[in-house]
C-alpha positions in Angstrom: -26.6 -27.5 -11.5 -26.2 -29.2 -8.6 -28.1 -28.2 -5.3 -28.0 -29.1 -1.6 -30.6 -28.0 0.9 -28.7 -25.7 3.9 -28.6 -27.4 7.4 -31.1 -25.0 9.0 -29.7 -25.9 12.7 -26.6 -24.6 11.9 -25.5 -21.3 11.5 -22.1 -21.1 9.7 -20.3 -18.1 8.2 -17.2 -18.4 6.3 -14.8 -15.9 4.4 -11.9 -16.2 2.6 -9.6 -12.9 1.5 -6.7 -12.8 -0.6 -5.3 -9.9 -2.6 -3.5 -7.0 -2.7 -5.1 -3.6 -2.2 -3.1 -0.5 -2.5 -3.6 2.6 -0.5 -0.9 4.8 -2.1 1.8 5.1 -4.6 3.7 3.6 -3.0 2.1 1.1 -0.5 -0.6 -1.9 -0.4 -2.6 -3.9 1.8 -0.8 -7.9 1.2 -3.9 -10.5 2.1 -2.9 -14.3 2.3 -4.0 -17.1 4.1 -1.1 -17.1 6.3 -0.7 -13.1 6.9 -2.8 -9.2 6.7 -0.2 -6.5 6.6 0.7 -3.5 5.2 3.5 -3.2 2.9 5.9 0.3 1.4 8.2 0.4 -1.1 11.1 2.7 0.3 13.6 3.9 -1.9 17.5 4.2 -0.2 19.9 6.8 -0.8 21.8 4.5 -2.8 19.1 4.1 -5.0 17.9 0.2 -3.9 14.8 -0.5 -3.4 13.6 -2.2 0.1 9.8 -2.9 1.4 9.0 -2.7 4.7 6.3 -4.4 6.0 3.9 -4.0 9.1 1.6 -6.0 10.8 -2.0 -4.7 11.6 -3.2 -3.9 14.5 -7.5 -4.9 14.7 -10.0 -3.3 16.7 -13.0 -5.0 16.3 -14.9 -3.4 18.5 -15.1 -0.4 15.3 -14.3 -2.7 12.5 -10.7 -0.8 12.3 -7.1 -2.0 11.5 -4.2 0.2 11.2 -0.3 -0.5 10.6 2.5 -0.4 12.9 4.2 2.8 12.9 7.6 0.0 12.8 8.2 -2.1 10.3 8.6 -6.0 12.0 10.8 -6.7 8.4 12.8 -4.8 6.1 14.3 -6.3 2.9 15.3 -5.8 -0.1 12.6 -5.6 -2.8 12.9 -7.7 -6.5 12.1 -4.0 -8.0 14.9 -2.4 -9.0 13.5 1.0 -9.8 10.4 2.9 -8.6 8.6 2.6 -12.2 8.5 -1.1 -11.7 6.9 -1.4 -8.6 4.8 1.3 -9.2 3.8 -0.6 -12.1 2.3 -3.5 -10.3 1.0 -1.0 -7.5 -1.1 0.2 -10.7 -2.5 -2.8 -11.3 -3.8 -3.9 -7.9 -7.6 -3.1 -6.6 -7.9 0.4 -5.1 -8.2 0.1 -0.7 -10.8 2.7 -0.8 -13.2 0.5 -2.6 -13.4 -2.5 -0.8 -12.2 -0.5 2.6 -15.7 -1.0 4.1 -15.6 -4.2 3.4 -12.2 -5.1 4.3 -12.8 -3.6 7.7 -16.5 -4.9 8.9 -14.9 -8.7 7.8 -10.8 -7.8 8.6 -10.7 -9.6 11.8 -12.3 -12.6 10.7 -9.2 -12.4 8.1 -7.0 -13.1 10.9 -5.8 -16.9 10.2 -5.3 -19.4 13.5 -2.9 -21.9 14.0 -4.0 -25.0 11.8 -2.5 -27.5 14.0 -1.5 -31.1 12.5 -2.9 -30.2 8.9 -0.2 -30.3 5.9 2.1 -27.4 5.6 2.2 -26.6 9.3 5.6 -25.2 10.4 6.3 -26.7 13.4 8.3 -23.0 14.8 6.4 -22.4 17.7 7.6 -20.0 19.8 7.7 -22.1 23.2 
């Protein structure tokens, strides 16, 4: 085992979150480096399947996030029939067990421009 003594004079916290949580049947919590939304399967009247997906909207100030009541994007989903994507919905961590969690450390979730590091997309909207 290898051990390093902490730097006492600084006081650093760090947190890194990526899964998918589901809330529903038919709906999850997506968490990557780059985004935190909230994701439904929606099945069409002519029986396709689409996903919606809504950013989150944080209030720290009560460790809360809750989705846009529009979706920002709507396309069509690789699932062709409810069974499927209810399928991997089934095998994805329950929200309500690591809700509290989620929501005291959500906003630190919230990734920031890395500016000049690899992988950087260079559309920036001015």
């Amino acid at each position: 085992m290898f051990f390093q003594a902490p730097t006492h004079k600084t006081n650093t916290f760090d947190l890194k979150i990526k899964g998918n949580f589901r809330d529903s049947k038919d709906s999850f919590y997506s968490i990557t480096e780059k985004d935190f939304v909230h994701i439904t399967f929606v099945k069409r009247e002519d029986k396709s399947i689409w996903e919606e997906v809504r950013p989150l909207m944080m209030l720290e100030t009560i460790d809360e996030f809750f989705p846009n009541e529009e979706p920002d994007i709507i396309y069509r989903s690789n699932y062709n029939s409810v069974r499927g994507y209810r399928a991997f919905l089934s095998r994805q961590p329950l929200f309500e067990e690591h809700e509290p969690f989620l929501k005291k450390y959500g906003n630190l979730v919230y990734t920031k421009p890395l500016y000049g590091l690899p992988g950087f997309s260079d559309d920036l909207p001015f």
